[in-house]
C-alpha positions in Angstrom: 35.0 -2.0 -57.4 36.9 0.9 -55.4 39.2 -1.6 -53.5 39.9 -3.5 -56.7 41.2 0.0 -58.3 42.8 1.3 -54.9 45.2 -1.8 -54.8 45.8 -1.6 -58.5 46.7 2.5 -58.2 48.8 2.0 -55.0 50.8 -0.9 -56.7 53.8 -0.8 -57.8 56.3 -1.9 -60.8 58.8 -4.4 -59.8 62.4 -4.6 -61.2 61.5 -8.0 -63.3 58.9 -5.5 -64.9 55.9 -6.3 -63.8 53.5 -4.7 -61.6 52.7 -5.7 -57.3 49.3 -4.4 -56.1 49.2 -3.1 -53.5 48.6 -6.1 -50.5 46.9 -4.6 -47.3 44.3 -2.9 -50.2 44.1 -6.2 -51.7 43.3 -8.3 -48.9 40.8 -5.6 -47.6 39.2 -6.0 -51.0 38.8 -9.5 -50.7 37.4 -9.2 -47.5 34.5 -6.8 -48.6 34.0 -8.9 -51.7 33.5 -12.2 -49.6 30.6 -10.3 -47.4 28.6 -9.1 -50.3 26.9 -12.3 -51.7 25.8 -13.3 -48.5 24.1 -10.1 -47.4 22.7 -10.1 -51.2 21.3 -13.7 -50.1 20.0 -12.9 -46.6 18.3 -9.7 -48.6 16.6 -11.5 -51.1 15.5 -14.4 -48.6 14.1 -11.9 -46.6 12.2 -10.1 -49.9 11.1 -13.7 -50.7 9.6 -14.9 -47.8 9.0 -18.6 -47.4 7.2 -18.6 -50.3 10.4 -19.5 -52.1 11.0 -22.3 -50.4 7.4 -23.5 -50.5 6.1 -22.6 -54.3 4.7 -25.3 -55.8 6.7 -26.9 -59.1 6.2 -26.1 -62.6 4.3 -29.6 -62.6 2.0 -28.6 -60.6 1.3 -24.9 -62.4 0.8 -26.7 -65.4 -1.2 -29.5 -63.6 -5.1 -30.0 -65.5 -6.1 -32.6 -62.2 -9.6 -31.7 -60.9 -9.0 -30.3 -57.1 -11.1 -27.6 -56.3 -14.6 -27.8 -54.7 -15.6 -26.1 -58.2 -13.8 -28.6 -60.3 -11.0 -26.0 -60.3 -7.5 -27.6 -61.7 -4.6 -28.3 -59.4 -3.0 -25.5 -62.0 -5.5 -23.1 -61.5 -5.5 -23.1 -57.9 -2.4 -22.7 -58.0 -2.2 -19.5 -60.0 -5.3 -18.4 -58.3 -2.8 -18.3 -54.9 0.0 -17.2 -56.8 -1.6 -14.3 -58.1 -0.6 -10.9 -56.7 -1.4 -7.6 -59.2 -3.0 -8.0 -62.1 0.2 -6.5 -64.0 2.5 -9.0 -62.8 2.2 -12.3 -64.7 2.0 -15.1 -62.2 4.8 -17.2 -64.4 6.9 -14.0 -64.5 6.7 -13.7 -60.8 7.2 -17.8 -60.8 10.9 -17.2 -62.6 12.1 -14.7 -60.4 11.5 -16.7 -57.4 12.9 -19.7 -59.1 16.3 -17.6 -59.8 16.5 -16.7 -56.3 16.2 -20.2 -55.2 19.0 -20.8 -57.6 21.1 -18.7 -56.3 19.8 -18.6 -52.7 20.2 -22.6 -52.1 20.4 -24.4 -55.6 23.1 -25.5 -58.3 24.2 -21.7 -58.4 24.6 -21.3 -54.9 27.7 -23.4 -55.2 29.3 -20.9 -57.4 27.7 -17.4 -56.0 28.3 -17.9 -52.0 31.0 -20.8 -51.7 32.7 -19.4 -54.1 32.7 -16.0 -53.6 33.4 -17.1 -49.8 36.6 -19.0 -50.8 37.5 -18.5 -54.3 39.8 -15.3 -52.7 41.5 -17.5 -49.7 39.9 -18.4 -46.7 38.6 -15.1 -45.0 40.5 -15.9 -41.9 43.7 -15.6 -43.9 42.6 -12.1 -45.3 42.2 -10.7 -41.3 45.4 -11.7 -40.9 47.3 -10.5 -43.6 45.6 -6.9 -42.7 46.4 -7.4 -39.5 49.9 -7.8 -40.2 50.0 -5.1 -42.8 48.2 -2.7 -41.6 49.8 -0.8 -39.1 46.9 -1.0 -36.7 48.8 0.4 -33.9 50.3 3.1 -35.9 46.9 4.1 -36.5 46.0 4.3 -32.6 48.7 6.5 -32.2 48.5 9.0 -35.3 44.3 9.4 -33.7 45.7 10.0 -30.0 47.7 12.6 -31.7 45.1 14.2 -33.8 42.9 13.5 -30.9 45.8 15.6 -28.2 45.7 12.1 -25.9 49.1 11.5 -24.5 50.3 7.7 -24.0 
């Protein structure tokens, strides 16, 4: 959000009137934005566990076949495993596994990672238009001179 309004407040109006944000700020923007999803992902995978990969469908939750030893349903069983404390509902914790999977590896993933990957330019493209804009060597030498380092 800071780099969105950085390269808005360092832009520029143009003489056809309308208004240039500011490019290296831009591009620097873009490149922080495309890293976030993914590190959200590998995050939430990570809080997850496998177990949101291996839950067992909504089929089988609401499943009434006989399975257990005790005559226990396929459904029960599986709510019995599912269960964590008693104040979280095993559905409840069901959904927010399923919206991770969503957005982790299913029909939303499309939209959250590729996207968010892409939908800016290819990263590769950002790296070098910061390259080229930024004035990296510039830099070097304006922190040998703070720094008192002579060429």
């Amino acid at each position: 959000f800071c780099c969105g309004i950085a390269c808005s407040a360092e832009g520029h109006p143009t003489k056809a009137g309308n208004y240039q944000i500011d490019l290296l700020l831009a591009n620097v923007c873009k490149q922080n934005v495309t890293r976030f999803p993914y590190e959200i992902v590998r995050l939430a995978e990570d809080i997850a566990g496998g177990l949101m990969v291996t839950m067992p469908s909504q089929k089988d939750f609401e499943s009434d076949l006989p399975a257990g030893r005790g005559g226990e349903s396929v459904g029960a069983i599986c709510r019995k495993y599912f269960a964590t404390r008693e104040d979280v509902d095993v559905e409840d914790r069901q959904k927010v596994l399923r919206l991770l999977e969503n957005l982790c590896l299913g029909t939303a993933a499309v939209g959250y990672r590729t996207e968010s990957m892409h939908g800016a330019g290819s990263p590769q493209a950002q790296r070098i238009m910061i390259s080229r804009q930024g004035n990296i060597q510039g830099k070097k030498d304006l922190a040998r001179a703070i720094a008192g380092i002579e060429k």
